[in-house]
Chimera marker file (.cmm) of the C-alpha trace (Angstrom):
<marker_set name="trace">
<marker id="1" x="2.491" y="11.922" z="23.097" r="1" g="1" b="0" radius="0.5"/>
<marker id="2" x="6.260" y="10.778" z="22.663" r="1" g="1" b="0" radius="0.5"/>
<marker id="3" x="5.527" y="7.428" z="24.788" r="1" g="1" b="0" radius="0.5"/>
<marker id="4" x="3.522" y="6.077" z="21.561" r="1" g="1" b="0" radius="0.5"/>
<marker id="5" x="6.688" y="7.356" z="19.263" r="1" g="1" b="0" radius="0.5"/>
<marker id="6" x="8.996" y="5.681" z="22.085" r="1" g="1" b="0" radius="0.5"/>
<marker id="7" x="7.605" y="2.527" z="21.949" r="1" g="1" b="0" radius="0.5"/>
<marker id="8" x="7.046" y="2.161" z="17.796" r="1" g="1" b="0" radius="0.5"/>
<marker id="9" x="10.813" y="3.302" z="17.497" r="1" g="1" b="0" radius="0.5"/>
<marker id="10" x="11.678" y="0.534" z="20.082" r="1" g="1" b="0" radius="0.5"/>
<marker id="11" x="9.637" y="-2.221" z="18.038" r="1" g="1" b="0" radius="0.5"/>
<marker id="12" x="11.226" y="-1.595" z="14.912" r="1" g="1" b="0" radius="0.5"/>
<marker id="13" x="15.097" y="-2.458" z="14.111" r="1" g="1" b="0" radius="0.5"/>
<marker id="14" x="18.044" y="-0.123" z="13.899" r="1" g="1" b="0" radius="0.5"/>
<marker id="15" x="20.042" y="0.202" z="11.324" r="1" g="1" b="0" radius="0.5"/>
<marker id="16" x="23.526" y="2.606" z="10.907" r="1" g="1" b="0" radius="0.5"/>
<marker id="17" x="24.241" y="4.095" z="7.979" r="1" g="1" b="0" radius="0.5"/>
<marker id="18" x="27.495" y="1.992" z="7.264" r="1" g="1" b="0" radius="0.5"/>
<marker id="19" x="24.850" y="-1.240" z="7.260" r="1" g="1" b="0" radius="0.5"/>
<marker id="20" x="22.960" y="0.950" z="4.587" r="1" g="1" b="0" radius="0.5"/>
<marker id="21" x="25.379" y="1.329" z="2.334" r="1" g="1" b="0" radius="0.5"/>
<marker id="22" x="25.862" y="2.295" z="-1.199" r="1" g="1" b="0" radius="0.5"/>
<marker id="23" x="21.820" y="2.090" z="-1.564" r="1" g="1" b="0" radius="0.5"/>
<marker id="24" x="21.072" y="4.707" z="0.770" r="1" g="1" b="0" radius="0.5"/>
<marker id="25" x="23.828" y="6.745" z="-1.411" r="1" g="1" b="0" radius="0.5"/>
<marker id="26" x="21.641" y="6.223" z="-4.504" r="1" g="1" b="0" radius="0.5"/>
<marker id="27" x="18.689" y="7.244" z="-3.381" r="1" g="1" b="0" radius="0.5"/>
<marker id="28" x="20.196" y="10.357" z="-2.215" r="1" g="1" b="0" radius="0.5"/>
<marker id="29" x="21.655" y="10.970" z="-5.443" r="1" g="1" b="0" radius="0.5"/>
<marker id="30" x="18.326" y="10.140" z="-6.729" r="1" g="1" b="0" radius="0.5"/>
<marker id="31" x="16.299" y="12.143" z="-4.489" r="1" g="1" b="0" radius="0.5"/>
<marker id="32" x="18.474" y="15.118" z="-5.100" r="1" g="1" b="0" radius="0.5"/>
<marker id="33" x="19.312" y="15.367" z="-8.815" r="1" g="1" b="0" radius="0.5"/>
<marker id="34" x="15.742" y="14.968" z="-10.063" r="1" g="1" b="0" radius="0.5"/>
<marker id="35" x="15.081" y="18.331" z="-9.068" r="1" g="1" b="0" radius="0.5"/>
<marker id="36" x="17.676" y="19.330" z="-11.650" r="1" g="1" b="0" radius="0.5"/>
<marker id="37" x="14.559" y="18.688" z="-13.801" r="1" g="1" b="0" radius="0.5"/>
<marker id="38" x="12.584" y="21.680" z="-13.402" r="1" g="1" b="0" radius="0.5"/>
<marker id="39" x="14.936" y="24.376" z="-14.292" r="1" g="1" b="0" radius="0.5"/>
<marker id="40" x="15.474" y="22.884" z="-17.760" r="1" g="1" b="0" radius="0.5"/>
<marker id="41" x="11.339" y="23.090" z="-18.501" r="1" g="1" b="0" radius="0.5"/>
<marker id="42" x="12.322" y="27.015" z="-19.399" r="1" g="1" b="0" radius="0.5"/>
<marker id="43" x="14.968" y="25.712" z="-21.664" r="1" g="1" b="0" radius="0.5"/>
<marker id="44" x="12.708" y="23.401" z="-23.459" r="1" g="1" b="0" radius="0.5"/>
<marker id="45" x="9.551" y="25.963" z="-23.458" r="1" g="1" b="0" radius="0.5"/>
<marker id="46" x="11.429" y="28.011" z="-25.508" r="1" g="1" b="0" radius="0.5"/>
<marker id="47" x="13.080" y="26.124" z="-28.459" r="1" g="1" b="0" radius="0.5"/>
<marker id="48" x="10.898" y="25.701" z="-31.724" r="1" g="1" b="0" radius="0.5"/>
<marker id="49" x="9.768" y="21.744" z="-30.900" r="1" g="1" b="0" radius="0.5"/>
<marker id="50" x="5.888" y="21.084" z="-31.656" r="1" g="1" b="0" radius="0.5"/>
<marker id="51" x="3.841" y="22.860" z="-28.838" r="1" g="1" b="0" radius="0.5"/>
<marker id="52" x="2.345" y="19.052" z="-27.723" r="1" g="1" b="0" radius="0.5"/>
<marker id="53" x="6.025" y="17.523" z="-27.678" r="1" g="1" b="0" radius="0.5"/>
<marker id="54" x="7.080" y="20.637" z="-25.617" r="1" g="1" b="0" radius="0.5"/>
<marker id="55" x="4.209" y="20.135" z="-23.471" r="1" g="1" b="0" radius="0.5"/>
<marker id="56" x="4.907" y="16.190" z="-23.150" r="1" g="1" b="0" radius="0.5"/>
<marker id="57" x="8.405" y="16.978" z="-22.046" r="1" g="1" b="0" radius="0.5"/>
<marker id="58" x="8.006" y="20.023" z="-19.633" r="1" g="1" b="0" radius="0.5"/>
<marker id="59" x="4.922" y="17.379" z="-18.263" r="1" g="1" b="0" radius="0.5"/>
<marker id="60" x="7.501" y="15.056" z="-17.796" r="1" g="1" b="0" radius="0.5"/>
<marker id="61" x="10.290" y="17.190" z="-16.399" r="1" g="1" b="0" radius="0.5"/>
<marker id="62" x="7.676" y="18.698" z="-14.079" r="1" g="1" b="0" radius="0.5"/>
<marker id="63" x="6.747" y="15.008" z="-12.638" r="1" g="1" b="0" radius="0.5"/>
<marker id="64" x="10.091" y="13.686" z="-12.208" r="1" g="1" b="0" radius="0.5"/>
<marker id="65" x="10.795" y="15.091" z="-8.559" r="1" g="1" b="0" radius="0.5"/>
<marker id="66" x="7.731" y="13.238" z="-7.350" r="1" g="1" b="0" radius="0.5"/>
<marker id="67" x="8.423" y="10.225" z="-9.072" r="1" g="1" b="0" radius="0.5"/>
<marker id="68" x="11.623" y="10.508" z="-8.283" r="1" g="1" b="0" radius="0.5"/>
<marker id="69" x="10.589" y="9.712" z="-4.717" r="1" g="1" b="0" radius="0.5"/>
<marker id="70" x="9.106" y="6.534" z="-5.441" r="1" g="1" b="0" radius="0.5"/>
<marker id="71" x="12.295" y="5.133" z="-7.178" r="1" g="1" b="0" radius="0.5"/>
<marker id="72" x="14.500" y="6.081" z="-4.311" r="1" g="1" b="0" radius="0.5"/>
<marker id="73" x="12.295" y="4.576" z="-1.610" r="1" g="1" b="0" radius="0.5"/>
<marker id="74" x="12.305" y="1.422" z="-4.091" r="1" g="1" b="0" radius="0.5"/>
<marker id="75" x="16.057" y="1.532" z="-4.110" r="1" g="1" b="0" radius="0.5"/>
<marker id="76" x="16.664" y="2.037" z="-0.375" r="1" g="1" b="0" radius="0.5"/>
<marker id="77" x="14.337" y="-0.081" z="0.826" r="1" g="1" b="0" radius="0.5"/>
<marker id="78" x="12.991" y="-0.365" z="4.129" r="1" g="1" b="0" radius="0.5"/>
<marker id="79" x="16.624" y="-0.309" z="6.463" r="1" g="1" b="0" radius="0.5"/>
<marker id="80" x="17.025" y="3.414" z="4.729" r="1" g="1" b="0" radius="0.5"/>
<marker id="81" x="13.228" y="4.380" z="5.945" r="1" g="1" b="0" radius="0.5"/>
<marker id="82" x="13.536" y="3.162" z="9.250" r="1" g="1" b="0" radius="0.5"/>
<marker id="83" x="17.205" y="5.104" z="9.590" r="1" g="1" b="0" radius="0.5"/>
<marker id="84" x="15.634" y="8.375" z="7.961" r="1" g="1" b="0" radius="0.5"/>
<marker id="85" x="12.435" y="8.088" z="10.061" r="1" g="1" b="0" radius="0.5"/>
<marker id="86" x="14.834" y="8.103" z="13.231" r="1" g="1" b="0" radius="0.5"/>
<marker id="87" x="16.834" y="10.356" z="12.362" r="1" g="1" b="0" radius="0.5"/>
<marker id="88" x="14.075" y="12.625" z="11.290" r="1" g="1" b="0" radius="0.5"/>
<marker id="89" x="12.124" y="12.257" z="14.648" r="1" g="1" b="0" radius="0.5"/>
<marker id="90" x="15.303" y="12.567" z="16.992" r="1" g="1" b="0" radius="0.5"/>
<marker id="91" x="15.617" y="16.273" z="15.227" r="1" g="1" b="0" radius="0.5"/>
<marker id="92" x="12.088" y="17.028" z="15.491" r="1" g="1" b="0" radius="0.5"/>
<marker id="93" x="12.208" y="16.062" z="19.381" r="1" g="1" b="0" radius="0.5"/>
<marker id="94" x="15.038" y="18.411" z="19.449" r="1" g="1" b="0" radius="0.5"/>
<marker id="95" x="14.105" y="21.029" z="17.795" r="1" g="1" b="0" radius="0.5"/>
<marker id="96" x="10.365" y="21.074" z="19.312" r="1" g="1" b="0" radius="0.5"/>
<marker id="97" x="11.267" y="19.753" z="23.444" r="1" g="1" b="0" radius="0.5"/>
<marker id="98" x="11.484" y="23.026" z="24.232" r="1" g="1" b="0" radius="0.5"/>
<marker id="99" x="8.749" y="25.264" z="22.561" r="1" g="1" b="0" radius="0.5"/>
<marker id="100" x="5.708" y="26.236" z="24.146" r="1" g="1" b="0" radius="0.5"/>
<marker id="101" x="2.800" y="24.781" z="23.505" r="1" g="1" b="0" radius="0.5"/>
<marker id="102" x="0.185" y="27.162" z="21.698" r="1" g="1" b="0" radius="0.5"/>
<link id1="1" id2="2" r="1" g="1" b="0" radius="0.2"/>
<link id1="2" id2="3" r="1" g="1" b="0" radius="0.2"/>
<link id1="3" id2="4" r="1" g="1" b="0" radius="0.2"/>
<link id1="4" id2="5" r="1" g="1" b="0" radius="0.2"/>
<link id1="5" id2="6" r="1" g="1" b="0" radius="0.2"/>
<link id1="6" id2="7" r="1" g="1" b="0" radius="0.2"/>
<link id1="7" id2="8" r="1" g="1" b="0" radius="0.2"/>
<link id1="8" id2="9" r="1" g="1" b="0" radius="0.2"/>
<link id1="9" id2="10" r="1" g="1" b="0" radius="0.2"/>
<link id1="10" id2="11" r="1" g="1" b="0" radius="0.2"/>
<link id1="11" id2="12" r="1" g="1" b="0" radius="0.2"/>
<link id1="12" id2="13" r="1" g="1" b="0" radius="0.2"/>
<link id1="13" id2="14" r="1" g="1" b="0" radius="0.2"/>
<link id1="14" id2="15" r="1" g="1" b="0" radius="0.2"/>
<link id1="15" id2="16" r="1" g="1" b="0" radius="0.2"/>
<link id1="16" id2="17" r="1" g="1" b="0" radius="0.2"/>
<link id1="17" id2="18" r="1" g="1" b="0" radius="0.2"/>
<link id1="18" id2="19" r="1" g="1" b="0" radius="0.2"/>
<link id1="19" id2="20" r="1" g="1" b="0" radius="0.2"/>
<link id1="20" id2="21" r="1" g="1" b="0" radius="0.2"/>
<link id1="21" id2="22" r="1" g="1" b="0" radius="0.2"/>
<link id1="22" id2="23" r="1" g="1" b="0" radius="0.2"/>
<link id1="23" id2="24" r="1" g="1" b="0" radius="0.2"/>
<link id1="24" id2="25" r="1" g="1" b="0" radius="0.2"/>
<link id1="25" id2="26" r="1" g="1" b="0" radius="0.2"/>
<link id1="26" id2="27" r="1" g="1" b="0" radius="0.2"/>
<link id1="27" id2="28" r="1" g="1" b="0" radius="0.2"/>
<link id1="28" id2="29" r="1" g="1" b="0" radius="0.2"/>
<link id1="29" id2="30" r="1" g="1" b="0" radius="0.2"/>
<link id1="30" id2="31" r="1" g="1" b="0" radius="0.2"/>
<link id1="31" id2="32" r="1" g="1" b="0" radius="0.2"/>
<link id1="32" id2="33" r="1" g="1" b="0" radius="0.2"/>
<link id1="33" id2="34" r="1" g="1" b="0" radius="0.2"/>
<link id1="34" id2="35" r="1" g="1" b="0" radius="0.2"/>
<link id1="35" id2="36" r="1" g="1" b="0" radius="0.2"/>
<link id1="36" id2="37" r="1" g="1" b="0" radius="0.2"/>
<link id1="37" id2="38" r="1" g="1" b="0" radius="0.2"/>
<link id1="38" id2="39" r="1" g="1" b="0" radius="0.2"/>
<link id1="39" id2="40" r="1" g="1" b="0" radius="0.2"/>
<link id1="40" id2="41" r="1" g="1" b="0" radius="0.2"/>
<link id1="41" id2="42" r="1" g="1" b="0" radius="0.2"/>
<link id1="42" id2="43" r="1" g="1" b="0" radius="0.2"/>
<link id1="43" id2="44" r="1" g="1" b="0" radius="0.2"/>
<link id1="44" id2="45" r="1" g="1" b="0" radius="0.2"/>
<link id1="45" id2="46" r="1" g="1" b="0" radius="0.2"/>
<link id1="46" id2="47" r="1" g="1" b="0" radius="0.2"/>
<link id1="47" id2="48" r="1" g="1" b="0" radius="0.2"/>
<link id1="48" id2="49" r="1" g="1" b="0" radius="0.2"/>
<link id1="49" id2="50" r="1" g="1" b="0" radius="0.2"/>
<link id1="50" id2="51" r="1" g="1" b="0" radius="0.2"/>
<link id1="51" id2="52" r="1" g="1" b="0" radius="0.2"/>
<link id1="52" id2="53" r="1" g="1" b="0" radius="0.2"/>
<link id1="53" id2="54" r="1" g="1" b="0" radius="0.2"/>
<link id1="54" id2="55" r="1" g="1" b="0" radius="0.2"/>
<link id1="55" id2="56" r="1" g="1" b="0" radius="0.2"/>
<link id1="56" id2="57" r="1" g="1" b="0" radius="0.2"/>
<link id1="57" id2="58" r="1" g="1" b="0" radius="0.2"/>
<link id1="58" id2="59" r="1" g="1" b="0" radius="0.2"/>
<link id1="59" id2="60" r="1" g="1" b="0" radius="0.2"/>
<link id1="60" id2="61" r="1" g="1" b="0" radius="0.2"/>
<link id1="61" id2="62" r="1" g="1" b="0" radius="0.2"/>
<link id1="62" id2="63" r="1" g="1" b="0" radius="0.2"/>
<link id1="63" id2="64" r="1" g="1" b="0" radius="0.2"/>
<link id1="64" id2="65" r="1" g="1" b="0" radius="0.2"/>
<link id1="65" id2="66" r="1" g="1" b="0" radius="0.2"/>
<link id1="66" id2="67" r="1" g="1" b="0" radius="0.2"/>
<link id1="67" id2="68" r="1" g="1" b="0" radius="0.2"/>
<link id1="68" id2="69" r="1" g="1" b="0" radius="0.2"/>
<link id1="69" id2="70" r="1" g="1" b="0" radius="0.2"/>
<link id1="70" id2="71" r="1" g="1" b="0" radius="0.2"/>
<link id1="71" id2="72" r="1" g="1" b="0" radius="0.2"/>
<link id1="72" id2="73" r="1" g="1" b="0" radius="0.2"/>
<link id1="73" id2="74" r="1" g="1" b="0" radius="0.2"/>
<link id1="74" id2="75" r="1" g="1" b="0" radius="0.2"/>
<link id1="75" id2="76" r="1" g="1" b="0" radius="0.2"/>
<link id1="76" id2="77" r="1" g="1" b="0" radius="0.2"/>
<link id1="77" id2="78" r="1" g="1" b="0" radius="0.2"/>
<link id1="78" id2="79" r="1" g="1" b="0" radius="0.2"/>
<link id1="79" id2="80" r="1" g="1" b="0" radius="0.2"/>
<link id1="80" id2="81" r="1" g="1" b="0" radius="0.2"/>
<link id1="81" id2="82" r="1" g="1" b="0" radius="0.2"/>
<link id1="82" id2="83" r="1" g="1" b="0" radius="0.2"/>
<link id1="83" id2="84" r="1" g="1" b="0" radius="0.2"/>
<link id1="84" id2="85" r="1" g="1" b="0" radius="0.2"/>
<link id1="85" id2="86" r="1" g="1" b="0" radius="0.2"/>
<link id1="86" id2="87" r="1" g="1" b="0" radius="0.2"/>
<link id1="87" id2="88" r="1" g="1" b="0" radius="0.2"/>
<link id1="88" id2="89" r="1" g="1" b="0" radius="0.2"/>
<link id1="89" id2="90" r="1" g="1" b="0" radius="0.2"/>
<link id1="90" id2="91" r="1" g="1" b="0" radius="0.2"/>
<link id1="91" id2="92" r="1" g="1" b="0" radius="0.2"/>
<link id1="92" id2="93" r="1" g="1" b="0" radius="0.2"/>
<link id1="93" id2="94" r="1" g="1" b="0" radius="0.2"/>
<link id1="94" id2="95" r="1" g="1" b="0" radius="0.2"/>
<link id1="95" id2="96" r="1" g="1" b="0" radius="0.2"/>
<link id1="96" id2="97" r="1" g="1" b="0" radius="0.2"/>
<link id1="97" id2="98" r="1" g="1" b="0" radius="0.2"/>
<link id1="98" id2="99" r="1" g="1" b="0" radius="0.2"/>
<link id1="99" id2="100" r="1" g="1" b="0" radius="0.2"/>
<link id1="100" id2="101" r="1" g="1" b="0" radius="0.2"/>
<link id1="101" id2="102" r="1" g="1" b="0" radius="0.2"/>
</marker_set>
């Protein structure tokens, strides 16, 4: 199972964070402030706007997470996937090496 994972991490190229740079920062920023969104859909349900502009904006609001993850991909590019993706998979080896198969 992890010789397949082994070998498609070996194939593709390594990048540190320093090489990364302040793109990877965006996207972080990015990733993370767009789900300052949704707690302001309560604030705009309840002033006195027209109930289809309320709904256009708390449809927006609600959206902008997922979006959100499309624009910071964009702006990362693919160095920042391949360093996530290894750092995500070293953790996951980690975390799961040692629990018992069910």
């Amino acid at each position: 199972m992890f010789a397949r994972e082994t070998t498609i991490a070996a194939t593709e190229p390594e990048f540190t964070a320093e090489q990364i740079g302040w793109r990877f920062t965006l996207g972080a920023v990015i990733l993370v402030g767009a789900y300052v969104a949704w707690p302001i859909i309560p604030l705009v349900m309840a002033t006195d706007l027209d109930p289809g502009v309320r709904a256009g904006i708390s449809g927006v609001l609600g959206a902008t997470p997922f979006v959100s993850k499309f624009v910071a991909i964009a702006i990362m590019g693919r160095p920042a996937y391949y360093f996530l993706k290894r750092k995500v998979y070293k953790r996951l080896r980690r975390r799961f090496a040692g629990a018992p198969a069910k």
